[in-house]
C-alpha positions in Angstrom: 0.0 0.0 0.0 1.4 3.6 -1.2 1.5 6.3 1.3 -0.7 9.4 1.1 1.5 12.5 0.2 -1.7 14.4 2.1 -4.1 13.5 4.7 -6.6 14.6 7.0 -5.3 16.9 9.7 -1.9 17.7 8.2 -0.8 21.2 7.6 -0.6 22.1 4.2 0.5 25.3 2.0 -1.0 26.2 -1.0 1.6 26.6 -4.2 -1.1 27.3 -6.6 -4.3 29.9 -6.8 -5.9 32.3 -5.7 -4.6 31.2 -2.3 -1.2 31.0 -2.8 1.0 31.3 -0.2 -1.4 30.7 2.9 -1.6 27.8 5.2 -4.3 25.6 6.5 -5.2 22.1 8.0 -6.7 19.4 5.9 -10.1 18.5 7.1 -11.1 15.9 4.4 -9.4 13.8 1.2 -11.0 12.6 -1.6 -7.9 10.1 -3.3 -10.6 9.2 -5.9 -11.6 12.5 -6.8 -7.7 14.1 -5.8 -9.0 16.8 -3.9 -9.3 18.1 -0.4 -10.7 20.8 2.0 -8.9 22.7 3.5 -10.4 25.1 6.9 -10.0 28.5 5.9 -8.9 27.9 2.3 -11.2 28.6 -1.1 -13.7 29.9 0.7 -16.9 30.8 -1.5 -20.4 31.7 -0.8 -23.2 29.3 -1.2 -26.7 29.9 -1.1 -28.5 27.5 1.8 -31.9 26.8 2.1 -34.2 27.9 5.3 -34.2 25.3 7.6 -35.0 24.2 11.6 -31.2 23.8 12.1 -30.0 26.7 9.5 -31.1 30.3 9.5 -31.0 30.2 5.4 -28.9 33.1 3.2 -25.8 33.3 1.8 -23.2 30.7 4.0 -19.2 30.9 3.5 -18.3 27.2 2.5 -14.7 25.7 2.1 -14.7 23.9 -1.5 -12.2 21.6 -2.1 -9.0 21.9 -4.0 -6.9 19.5 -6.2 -4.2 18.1 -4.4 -1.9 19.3 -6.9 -2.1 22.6 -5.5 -1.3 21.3 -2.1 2.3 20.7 -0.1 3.0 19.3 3.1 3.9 22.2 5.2 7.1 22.1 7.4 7.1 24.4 10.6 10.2 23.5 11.1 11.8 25.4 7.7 8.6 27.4 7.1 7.6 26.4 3.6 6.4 23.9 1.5 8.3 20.3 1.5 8.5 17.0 0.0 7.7 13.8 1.4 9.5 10.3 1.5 9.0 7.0 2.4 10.5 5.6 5.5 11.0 3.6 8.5 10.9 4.7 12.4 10.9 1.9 14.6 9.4 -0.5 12.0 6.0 1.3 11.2 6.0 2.9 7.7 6.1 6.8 7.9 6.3 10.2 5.8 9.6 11.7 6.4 9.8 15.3 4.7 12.6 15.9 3.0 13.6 19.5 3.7 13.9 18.9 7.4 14.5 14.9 8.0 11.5 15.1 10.7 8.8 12.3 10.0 5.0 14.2 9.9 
């Protein structure tokens, strides 16, 4: 089994867009579709329908984005990184390659 470049609750920057530059944590993936959402990130207004639960109106939504757009961020160096394959105490884990830190 491959290992996920991105996943769900990893930081990640944005390389490509209208939201280049920022940072945000990944709240879903969708490998089939290769997207994800991202909290804060491609934010758009969507029109909701009145209901018990929901007020109705206009409602800022987070849409996904392809994950060719997406980077593993590292705190550590403060950009963008790439991610390897490796081994820390026999388990399989995502090492980034800027800073030699596994995610």
């Amino acid at each position: 089994m491959a290992i996920a470049r991105i996943r769900k609750n990893d930081t990640v920057i944005v390389i490509r867009g209208n939201d280049a530059g920022k940072t945000g944590t990944v709240i879903s993936v969708d490998a089939k579709e290769g997207t994800a959402i991202v909290g804060g990130l491609n934010v758009h207004k969507k029109a909701m329908r009145r209901t018990e639960k929901n007020p109705g109106g206009l409602v800022d939504r987070e849409m996904p984005i392809k994950l060719c757009k997406l980077m593993p961020y590292d705190a550590e160096k403060k950009a963008g990184t790439r991610v390897k394959c490796g081994e820390n105490e026999g388990k399989k884990v995502r090492i980034a390659v800027k800073s030699g830190k596994a995610l």
